[in-house]
ZAKOLKE-947927 format. One record per residue (C-alpha): residue number from 1; x, y, z. Coordinates in nm, 3 decimals, always signed. Example, Ala and Ser with C-alpha at 12.3 -4.5 7.8 and 13.67 -1.06 7.14 Angstrom:
BEGIN
 drenmar      px      py      pz
       1  +1.230  -0.450  +0.780
       2  +1.367  -0.106  +0.714
//
This chain:
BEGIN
 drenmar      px      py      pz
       1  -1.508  +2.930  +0.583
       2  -1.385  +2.869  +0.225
       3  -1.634  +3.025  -0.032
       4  -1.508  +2.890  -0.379
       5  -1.731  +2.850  -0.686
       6  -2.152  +2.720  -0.560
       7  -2.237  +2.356  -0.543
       8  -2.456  +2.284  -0.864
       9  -2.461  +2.005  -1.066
      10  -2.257  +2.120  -1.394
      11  -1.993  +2.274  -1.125
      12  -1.992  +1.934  -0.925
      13  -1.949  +1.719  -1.276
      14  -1.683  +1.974  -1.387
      15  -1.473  +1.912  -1.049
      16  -1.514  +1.548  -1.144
      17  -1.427  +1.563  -1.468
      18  -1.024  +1.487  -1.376
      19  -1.088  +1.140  -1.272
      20  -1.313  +1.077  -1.520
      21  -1.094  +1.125  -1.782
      22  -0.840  +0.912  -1.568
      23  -1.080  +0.654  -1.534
      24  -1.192  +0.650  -1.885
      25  -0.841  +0.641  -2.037
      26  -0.707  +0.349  -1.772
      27  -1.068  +0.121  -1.830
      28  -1.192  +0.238  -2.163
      29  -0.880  +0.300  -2.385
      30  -0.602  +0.080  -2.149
      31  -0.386  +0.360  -2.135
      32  -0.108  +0.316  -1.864
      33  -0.077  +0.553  -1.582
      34  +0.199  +0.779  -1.700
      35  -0.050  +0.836  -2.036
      36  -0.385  +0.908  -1.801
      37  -0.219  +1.063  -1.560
      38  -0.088  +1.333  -1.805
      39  -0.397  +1.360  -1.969
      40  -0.591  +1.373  -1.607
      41  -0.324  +1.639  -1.499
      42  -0.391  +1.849  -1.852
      43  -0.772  +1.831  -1.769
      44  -0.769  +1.951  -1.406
      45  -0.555  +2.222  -1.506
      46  -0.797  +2.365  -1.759
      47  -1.074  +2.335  -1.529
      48  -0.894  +2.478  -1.268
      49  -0.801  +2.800  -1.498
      50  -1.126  +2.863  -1.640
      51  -1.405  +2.744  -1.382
      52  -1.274  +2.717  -1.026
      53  -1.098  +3.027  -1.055
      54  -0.721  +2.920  -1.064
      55  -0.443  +3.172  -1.183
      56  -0.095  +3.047  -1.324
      57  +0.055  +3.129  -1.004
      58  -0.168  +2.904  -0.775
      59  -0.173  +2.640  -1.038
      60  +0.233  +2.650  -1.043
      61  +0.242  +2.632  -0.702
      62  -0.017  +2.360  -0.673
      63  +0.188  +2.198  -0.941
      64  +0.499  +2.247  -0.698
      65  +0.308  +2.114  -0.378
      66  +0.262  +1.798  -0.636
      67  +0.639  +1.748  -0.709
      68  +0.763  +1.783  -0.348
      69  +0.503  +1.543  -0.275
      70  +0.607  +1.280  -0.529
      71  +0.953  +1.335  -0.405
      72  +0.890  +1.181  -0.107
      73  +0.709  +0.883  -0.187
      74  +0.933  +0.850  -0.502
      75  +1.238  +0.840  -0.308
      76  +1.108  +0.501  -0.055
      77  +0.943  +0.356  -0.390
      78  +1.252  +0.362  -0.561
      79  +1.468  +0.257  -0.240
      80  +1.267  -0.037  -0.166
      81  +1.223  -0.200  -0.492
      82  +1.637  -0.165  -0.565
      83  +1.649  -0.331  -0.214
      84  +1.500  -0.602  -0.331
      85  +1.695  -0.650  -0.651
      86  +2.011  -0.654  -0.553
      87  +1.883  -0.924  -0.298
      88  +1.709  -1.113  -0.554
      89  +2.009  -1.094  -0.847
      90  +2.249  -1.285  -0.576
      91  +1.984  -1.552  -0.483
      92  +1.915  -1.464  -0.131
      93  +1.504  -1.413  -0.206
      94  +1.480  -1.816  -0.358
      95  +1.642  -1.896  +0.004
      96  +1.389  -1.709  +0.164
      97  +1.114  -1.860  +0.004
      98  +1.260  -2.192  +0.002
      99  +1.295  -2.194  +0.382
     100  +0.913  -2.086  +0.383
     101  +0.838  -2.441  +0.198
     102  +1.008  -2.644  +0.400
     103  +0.787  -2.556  +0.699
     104  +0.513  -2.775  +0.705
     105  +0.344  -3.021  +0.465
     106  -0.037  -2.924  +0.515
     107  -0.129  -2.821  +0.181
     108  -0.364  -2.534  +0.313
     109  -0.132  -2.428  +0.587
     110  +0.105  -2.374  +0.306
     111  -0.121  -2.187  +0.122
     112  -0.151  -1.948  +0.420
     113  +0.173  -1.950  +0.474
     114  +0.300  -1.814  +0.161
     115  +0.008  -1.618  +0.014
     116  -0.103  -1.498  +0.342
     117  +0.157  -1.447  +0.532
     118  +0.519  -1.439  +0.308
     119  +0.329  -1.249  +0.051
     120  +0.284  -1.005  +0.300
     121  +0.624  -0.993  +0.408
     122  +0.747  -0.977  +0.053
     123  +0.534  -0.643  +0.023
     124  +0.620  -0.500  +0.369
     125  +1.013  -0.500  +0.152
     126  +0.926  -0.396  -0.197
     127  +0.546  -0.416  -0.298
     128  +0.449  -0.264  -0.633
     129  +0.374  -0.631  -0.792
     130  +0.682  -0.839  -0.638
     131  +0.457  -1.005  -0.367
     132  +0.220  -1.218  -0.644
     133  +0.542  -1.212  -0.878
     134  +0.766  -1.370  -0.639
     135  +0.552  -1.588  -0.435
     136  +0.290  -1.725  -0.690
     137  +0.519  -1.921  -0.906
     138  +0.649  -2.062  -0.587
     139  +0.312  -2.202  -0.477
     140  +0.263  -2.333  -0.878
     141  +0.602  -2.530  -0.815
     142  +0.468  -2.642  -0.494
     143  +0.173  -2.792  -0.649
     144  -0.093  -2.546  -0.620
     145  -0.287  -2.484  -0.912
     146  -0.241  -2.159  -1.152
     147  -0.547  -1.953  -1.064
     148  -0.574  -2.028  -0.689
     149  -0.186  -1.911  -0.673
     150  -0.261  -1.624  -0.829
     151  -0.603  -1.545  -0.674
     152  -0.493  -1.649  -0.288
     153  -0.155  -1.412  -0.324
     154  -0.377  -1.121  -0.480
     155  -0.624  -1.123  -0.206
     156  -0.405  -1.289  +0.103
     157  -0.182  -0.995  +0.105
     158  -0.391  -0.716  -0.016
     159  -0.453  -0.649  +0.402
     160  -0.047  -0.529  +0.447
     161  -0.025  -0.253  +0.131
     162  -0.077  +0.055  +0.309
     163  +0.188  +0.028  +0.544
     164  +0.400  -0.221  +0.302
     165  +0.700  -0.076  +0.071
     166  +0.826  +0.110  +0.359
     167  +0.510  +0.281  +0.426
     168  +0.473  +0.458  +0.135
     169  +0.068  +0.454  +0.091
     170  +0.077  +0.526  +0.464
     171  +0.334  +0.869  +0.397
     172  +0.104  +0.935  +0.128
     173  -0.259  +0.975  +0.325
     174  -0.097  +1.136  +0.555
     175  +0.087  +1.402  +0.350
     176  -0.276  +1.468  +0.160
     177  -0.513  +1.536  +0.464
     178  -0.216  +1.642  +0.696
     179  -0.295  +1.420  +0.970
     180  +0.074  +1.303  +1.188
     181  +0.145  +0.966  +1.135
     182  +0.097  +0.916  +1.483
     183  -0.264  +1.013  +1.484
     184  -0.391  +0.859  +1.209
     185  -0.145  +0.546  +1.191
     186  -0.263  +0.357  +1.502
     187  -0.643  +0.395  +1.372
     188  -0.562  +0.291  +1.038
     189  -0.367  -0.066  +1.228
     190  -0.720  -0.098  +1.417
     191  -0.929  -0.056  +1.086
     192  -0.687  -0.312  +0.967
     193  -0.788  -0.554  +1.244
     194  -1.088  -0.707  +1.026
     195  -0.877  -0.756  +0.663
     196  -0.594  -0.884  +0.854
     197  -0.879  -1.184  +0.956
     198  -1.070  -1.154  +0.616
     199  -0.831  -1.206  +0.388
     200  -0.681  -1.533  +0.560
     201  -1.046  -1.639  +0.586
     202  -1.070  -1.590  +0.199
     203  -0.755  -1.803  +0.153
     204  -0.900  -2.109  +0.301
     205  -1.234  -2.080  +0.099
     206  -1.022  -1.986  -0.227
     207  -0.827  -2.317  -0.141
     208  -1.053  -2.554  -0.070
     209  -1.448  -2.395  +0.016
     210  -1.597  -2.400  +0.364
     211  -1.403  -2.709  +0.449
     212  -1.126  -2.539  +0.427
     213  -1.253  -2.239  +0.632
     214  -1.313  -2.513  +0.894
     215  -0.975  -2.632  +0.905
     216  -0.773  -2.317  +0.907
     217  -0.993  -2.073  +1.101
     218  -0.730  -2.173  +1.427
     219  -0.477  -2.064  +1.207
     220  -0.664  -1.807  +1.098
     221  -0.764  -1.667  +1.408
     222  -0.397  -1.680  +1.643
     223  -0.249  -1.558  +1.337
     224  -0.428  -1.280  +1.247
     225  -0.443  -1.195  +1.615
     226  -0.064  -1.171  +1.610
     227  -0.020  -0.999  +1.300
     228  -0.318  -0.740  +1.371
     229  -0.149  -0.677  +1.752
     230  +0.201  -0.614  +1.560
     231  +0.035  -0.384  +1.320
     232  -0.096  -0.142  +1.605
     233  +0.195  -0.201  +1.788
     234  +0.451  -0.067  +1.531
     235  +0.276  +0.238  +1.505
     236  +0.204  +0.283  +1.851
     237  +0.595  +0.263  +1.869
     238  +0.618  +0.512  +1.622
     239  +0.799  +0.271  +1.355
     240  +0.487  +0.248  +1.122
     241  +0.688  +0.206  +0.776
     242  +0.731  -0.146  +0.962
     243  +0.360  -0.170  +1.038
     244  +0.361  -0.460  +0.737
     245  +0.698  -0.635  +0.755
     246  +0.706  -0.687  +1.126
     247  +0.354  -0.819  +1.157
     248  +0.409  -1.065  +0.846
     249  +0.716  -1.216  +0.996
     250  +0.579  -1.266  +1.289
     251  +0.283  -1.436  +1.102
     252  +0.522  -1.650  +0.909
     253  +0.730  -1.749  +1.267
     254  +0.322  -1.826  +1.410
     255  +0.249  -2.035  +1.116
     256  +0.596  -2.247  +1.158
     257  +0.450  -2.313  +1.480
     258  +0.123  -2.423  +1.465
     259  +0.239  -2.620  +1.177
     260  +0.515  -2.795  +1.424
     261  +0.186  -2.866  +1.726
     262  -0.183  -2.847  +1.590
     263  -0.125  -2.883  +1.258
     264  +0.165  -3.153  +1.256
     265  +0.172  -3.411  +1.012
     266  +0.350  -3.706  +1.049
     267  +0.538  -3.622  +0.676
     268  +0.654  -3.345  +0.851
     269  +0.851  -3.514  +1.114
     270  +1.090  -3.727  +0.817
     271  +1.386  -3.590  +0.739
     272  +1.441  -3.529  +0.399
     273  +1.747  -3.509  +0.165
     274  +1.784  -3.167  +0.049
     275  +2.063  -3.015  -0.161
     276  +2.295  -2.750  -0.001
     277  +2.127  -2.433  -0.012
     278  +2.327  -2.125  -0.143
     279  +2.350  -1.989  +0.147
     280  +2.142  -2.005  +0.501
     281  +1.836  -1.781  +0.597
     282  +2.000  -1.585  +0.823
     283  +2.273  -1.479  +0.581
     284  +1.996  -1.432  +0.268
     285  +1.799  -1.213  +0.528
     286  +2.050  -1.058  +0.674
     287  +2.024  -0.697  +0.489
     288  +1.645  -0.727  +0.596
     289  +1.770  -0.747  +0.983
     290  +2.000  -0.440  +0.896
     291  +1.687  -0.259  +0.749
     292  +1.471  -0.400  +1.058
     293  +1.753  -0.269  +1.290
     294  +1.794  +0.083  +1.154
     295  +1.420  +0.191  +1.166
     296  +1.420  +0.137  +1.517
     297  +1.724  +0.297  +1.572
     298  +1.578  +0.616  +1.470
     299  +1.312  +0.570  +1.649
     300  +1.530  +0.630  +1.981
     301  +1.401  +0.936  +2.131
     302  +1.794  +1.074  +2.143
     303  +1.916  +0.957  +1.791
     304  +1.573  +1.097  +1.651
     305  +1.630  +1.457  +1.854
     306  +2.017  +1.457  +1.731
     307  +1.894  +1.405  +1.335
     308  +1.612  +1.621  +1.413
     309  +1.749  +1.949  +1.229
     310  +1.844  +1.773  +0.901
     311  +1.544  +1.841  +0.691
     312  +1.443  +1.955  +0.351
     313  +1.084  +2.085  +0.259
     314  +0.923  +2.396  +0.075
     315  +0.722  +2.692  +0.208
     316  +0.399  +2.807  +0.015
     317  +0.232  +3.087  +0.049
     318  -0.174  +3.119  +0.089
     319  -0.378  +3.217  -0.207
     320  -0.726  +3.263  -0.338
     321  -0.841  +3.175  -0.623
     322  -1.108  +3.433  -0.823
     323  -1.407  +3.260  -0.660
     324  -1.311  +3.301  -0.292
     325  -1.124  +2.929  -0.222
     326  -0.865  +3.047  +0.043
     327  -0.542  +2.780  +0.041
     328  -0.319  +2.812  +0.342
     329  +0.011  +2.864  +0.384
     330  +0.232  +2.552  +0.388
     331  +0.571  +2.567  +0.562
     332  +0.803  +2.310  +0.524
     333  +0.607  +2.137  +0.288
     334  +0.613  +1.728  +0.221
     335  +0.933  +1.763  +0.510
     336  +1.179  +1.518  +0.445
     337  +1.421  +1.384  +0.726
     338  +1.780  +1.307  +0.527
     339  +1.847  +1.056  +0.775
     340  +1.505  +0.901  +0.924
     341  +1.321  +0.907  +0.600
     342  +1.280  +0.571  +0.450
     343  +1.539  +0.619  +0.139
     344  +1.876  +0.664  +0.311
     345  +1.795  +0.336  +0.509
     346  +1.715  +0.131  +0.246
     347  +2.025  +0.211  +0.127
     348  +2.254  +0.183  +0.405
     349  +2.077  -0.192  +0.429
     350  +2.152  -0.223  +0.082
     351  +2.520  -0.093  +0.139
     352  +2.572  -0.285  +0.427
     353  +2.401  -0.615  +0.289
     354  +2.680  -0.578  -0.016
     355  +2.942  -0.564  +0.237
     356  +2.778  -0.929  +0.443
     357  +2.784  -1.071  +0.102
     358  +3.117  -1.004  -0.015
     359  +3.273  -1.161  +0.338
     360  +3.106  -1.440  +0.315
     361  +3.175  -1.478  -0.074
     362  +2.815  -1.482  -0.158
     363  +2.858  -1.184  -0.397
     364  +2.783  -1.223  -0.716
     365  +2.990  -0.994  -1.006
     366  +2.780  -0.740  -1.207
     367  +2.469  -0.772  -0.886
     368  +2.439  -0.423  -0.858
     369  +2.455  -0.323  -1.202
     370  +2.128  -0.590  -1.303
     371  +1.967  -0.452  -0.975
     372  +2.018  -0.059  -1.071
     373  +1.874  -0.172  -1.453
     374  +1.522  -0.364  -1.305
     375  +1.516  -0.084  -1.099
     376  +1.527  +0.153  -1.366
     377  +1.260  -0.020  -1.555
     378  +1.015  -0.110  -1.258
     379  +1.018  +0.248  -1.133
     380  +1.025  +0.526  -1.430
     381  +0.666  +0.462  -1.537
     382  +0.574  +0.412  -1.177
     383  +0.713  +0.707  -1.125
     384  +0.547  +0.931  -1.384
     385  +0.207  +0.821  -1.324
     386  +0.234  +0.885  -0.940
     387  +0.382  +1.245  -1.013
     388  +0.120  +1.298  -1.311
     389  -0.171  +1.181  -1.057
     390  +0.002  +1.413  -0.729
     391  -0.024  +1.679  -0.960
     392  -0.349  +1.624  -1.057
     393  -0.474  +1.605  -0.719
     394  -0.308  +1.883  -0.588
     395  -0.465  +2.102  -0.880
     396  -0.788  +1.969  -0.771
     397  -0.748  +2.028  -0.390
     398  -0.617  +2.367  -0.443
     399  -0.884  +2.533  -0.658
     400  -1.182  +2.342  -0.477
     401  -1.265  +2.112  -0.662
     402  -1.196  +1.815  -0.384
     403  -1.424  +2.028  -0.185
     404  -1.732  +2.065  -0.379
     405  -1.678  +1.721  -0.444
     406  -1.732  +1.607  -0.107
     407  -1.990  +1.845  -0.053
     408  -2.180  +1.649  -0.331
     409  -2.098  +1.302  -0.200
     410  -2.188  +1.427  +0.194
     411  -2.529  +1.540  +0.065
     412  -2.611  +1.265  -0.137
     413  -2.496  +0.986  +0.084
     414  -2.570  +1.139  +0.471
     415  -2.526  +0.895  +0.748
     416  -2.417  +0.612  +0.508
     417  -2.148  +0.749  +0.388
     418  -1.874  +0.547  +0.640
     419  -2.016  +0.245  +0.435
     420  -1.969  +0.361  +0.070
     421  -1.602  +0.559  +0.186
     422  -1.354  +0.205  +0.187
     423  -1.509  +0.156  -0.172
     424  -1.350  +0.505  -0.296
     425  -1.051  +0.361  -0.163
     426  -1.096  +0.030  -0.420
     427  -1.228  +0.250  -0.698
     428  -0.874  +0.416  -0.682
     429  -0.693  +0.114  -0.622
     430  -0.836  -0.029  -0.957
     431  -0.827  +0.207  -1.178
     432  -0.456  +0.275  -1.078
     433  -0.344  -0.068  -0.924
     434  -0.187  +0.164  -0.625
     435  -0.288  +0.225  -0.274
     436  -0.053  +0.531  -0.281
     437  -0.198  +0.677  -0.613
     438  -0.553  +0.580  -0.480
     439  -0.475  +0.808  -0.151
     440  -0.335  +1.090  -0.359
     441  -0.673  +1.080  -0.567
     442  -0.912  +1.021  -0.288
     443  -0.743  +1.118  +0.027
     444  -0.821  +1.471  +0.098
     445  -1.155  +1.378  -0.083
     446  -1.260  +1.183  +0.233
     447  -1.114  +1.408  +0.483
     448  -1.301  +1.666  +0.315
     449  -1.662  +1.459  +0.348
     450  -1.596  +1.400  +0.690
     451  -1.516  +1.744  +0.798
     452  -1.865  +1.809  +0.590
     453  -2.053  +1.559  +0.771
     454  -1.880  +1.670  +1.101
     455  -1.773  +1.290  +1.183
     456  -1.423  +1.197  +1.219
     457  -1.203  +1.287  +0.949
     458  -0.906  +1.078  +1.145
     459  -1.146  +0.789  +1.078
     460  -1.249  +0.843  +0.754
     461  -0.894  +0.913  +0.602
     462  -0.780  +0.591  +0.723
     463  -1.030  +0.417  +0.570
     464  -0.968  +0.549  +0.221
     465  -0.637  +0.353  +0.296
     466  -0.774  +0.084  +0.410
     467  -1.011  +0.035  +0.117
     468  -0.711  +0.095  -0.144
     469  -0.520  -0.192  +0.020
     470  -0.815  -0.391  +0.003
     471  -0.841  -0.277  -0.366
     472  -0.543  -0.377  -0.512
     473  -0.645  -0.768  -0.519
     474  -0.875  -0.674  -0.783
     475  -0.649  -0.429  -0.994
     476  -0.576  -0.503  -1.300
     477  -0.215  -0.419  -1.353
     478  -0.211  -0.676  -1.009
     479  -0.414  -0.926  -1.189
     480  -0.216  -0.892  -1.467
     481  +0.144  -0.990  -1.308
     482  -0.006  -1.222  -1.105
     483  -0.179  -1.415  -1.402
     484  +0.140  -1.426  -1.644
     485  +0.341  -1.507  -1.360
     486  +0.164  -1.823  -1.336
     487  +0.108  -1.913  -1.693
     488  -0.258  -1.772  -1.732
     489  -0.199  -1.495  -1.995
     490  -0.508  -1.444  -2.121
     491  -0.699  -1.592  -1.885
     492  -0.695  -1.362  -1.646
     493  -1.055  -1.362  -1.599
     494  -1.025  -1.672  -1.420
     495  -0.790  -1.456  -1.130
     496  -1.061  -1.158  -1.139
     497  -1.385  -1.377  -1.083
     498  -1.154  -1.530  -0.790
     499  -1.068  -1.198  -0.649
     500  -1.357  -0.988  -0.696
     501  -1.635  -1.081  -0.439
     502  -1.395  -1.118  -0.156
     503  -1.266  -0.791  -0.220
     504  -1.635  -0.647  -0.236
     505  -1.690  -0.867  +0.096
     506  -1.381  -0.732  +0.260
     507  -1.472  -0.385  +0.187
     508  -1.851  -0.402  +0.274
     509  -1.688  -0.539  +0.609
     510  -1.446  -0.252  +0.687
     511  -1.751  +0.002  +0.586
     512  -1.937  -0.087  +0.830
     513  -1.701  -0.142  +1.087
     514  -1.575  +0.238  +0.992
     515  -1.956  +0.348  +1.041
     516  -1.995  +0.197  +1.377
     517  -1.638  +0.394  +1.477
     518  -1.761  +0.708  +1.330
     519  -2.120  +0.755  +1.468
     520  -2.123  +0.518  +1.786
     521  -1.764  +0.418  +1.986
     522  -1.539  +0.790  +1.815
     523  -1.806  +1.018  +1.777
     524  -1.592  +1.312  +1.952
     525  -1.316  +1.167  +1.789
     526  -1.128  +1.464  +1.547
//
């Protein structure tokens, strides 16, 4: 058993002292996450050196672990968000979203539609902001007011983050407690189960009240059901980075139906002069079907075994540090598949979606060049804060600090802790406005008070994911895009007092759903 500096107090608010400082600088002083990251980084290592026994050498090579770990989250991040530029410079994301509008006339089924269920889709392909960007000043030009746009994207699609942009949150709680994908992916779909319902419940009262609730609980209910099956169902199949993207366009295809039976109106049924689009839905989607198609190709037990040998990843030696902490070896660390990771395929789509578009003379000159600059600009402070924050963590994890930290949290919470771990998860979602940043914070943190409490730390770690997802309707970098998007600068107040108690509602939910996993149905559960 690891021995590492004793559990007292001072010690225990020393090994906290990293995310304080983060969560000063974000809250107190509105620093951005590159800034508090840094400064978190710079305080962990200090603490590390001087109190939890850390030498330069483990420190570098905690540092390293926190690079190679970055790397691989980095590299979908950045993928997925150029994606989606180069599809948005040519015009193929207004077709997308215009095809959504045209489904049905019910006001409220609209609102589902797009903050519930396109919004989703929209962050299964990039995430990162461009869900509320994209699809809240659609629902302002469709009539709905500024603050329920804002406040129904924030929390309709805060259910489809962890396994959204390509699975990046998803990569990252599993690369910080070191639990296969296909363990803990399927258990975080089922956790998922109750936001997938939640959050389209919260649409309907953020529309319209319990009236509202009335009305679209059928929708509600067959397509939640449908999205929450696809969710498990992905990752069952092993193809969890399309855990969100899958289950959100099958949403959107369930809403188009119950809008054309239960739901009909008789507006809906008049045919309506519309000016050519730019090009069809098919065509506009078309690098998304490419993307679609490629993940499951390398799923295929054959192509996977052929690809199998192309990998890149570090090996780490064990250490101590001077107070007994043993780290273990790593070998291959943070692998990375060249040619099943995430990365290469978004490209490819990108590639081949260029190629579509220039056939069909849809291209537009200078595309790729706009795409590459917004990517550029989206992604470098993205980037530092998540490398800042990996490092941080991995300073943290390797001296002992995470350790005595759930040590603390396991003795002072016992039993209840199931029901207090999703709100770690939004804690780290706010002060970051991440899921993956609030898994590289809190991750092993929870797998480490599990293990203490000696219930499931499969359970547990997907929770922390589940409660960042959850999070992130209530962060403020979020609440931020999604208020200026809409006009609300400012204001955005009005967004936060929207968001806020469903997200606390949500969470409360999935708490106790995650206790009645971990000490009744799992119990022998790993």
């Amino acid at each position: 058993m690891d021995k590492g500096v004793a559990l007292t107090f001072t010690n225990w608010i020393l090994a906290f002292l990293p995310i304080l400082v983060l969560l000063s600088t974000i809250l107190l002083f509105k620093w951005g996450a590159p800034k508090s990251g840094a400064v978190s980084w710079f305080t962990a290592v200090i603490i590390g050196l001087f109190v939890f026994g850390g030498d330069s050498r483990l420190l570098a090579l905690a540092n390293s672990k926190g690079m190679a770990m970055s790397l691989y989250v980095l590299l979908i991040i950045w993928g997925a968000v150029f994606l989606y530029n180069l599809v948005e410079k040519i015009g193929a994301i207004k077709v997308i979203g215009d095809t959504m509008i045209k489904i049905t006339e019910e006001k409220l089924l609209q609102c589902l539609l797009m903050s519930w269920c396109f919004a989703s889709f929209m962050q299964g392909i990039a995430g990162f902001g461009v869900p509320v960007a994209v699809v809240a000043p659609i629902m302002l030009v469709m009539g709905f007011p500024p603050a329920i746009a804002a406040a129904t994207c924030l929390v309709g699609h805060s259910w489809s983050i962890s396994f959204g942009s390509m699975g990046s949150s998803y990569y990252t709680i599993q690369l910080v407690t070191k639990i296969p994908g296909e363990i803990i992916g399927p258990w975080m779909a089922l956790l998922f189960a109750i936001p997938i319902y939640a959050t389209g419940i919260a649409v309907c009262h953020i529309y319209g009240g319990f009236a509202a609730v009335k009305r679209g609980l059928p929708a509600v209910l067959i397509t939640g059901t449908v999205m929450a099956f696809m969710c498990w169902f992905m990752n069952k199949l092993g193809a969890a980075q399309l855990a969100t993207l899958i289950p959100a366009l099958f949403g959107c295809g369930t809403m188009a139906v119950l809008a054309k039976t239960i739901y009909r109106h008789e507006a809906d049924a008049e045919e309506k002069q519309q000016d050519a689009p730019l090009m069809g839905f098919n065509m506009a989607f078309s690098p998304y079907y490419i993307l679609i198609a490629l993940c499951i190709m390398t799923q295929i037990k054959a192509i996977a075994s052929f690809f199998a040998p192309y990998t890149w990843g570090l090996n780490y030696p064990a250490v101590t540090t001077a107070a007994g902490f043993a780290v273990k070896a790593e070998t291959m660390y943070s692998k990375i598949n060249i040619f099943s990771h995430p990365a290469p395929l978004l490209v490819a789509a990108a590639i081949c979606g260029y190629v579509i578009f220039k056939i069909a003379g849809k291209w537009k000159a200078g595309a790729a060049s706009e795409a590459v600059k917004a990517t550029f600009s989206q992604c470098v402070p993205t980037s530092i804060g998540i490398t800042t924050m990996v490092m941080m963590a991995l300073i943290m994890n390797d001296t002992g600090m995470t350790n005595m930290l759930a040590q603390g949290i396991a003795n002072s919470t016992g039993v209840l802790f199931p029901i207090f771990s999703p709100f770690i998860g939004v804690l780290g979602a706010f002060l970051t406005g991440s899921n993956t940043n609030s898994n590289v914070m809190f991750g092993a943190l929870q797998y480490e008070t599990a293990k203490v409490l000696g219930i499931s730390a499969v359970i547990m770690s997907a929770v922390q994911s589940v409660g960042g997802s959850v999070g992130c309707a209530i962060a403020p970098s979020k609440v931020l895009i999604g208020s200026a998007t809409v006009g609300l600068d400012g204001r955005e107040s009005e967004v936060l007092n929207r968001t806020i108690p469903y997200c606390i509602i949500i969470s409360l939910l999935v708490g106790i759903n995650a206790w009645i996993f971990a000490y009744m149905l799992f119990k022998d559960l790993p």
